[in-house]
C-alpha positions as CSV (number, residue, x, y, z in Angstrom):
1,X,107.3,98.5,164.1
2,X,109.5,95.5,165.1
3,X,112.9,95.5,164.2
4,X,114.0,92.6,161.9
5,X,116.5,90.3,162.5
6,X,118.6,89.2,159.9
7,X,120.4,85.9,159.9
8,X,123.6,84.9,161.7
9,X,126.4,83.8,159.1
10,X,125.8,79.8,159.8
11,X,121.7,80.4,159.1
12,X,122.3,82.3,156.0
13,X,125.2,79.9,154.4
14,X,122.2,76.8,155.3
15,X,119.8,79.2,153.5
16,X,121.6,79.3,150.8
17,X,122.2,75.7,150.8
18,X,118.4,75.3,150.5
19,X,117.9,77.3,147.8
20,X,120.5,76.3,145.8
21,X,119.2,73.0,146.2
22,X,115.5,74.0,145.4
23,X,116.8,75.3,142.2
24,X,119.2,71.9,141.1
25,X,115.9,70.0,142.4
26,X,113.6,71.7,140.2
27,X,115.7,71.9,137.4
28,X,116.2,68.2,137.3
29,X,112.7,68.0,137.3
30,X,112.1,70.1,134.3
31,X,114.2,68.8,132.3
32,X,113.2,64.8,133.1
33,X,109.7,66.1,132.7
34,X,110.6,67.9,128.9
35,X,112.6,64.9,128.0
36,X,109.9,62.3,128.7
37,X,106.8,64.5,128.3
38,X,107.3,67.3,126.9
39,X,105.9,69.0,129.8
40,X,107.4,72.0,131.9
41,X,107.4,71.7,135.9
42,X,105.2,74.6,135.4
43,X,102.7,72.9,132.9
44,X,102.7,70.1,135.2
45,X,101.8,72.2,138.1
46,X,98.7,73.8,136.3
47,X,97.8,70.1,135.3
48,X,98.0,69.2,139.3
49,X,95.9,72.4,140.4
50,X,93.3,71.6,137.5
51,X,92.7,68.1,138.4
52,X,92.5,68.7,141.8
53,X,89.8,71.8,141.3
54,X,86.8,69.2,140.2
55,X,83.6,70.8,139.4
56,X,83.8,69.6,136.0
């Protein structure tokens, strides 16, 4: 089994980064997306994925 390697301090901190980022990104989406349709990021997102499936 391969031995994992965990991230140096500078890696983590920009992981971090990211994800905090992802999270204020996608909140700010919800919540323009409640306010204007009363949709949720995740309603939306099951919205995409069934348009997208065709087959009628």
């Amino acid at each position: 089994m391969a031995e994992v390697e965990w991230l140096d301090d500078v890696e983590m901190r920009a992981w971090r980064s990211l994800l905090g980022a992802h999270r204020r990104l996608l909140q700010r989406l919800d919540a323009e997306l409640q306010a204007s349709q009363d949709l949720s990021v995740s309603d939306y997102g099951v919205l995409v994925e069934l348009s997208e499936a065709g087959g009628g």
